[in-house]
Phi, psi and omega in degrees: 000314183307306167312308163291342155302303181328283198315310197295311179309292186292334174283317183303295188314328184281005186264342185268351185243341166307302231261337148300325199248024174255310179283162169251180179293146195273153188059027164290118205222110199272147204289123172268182163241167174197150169280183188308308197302296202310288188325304162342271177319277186330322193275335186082027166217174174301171166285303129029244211344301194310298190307000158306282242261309182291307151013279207287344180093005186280350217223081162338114190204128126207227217247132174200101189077230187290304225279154180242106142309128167231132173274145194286322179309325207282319201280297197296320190302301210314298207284294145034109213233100185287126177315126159313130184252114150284128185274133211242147174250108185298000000 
């Protein structure tokens, strides 16, 4: 009798760690890539613009031959707009 609580216990359990390692976690969002066109769009500017900004080092980016890659997570930390401190003059 002890043994077949055990078996049954340890099967609920492997069903509970299948079906943990099956789902995803809610608001997980697997890290996309996007071209230029794509960054464009997603940045709201031309493209023009996006190839400035990789010029310049403003724009996480990379490479693989002519094309040029971006990841969104990486585009969103970039954009990323630190509060204006306004200064007060004493």
């Amino acid at each position: 009798m002890l043994l077949s609580e055990l078996t049954n216990e340890i099967k609920e359990l492997k069903a509970i760690v299948e079906n943990k390692l099956t789902t995803t976690p809610e608001g997980y969002e697997p890290d996309t890539t996007m071209d230029v066109q794509e960054a464009a769009e997603y940045l709201r500017c031309t493209p023009d613009n996006v190839y400035k900004k990789v010029r310049s080092g403003s724009l996480p980016h990379y490479r693989n031959g002519k094309l040029i890659l971006f990841k969104k997570k990486e585009l969103d930390e970039a954009i990323k707009v630190k509060p204006y401190k306004r200064k007060f003059f004493k």
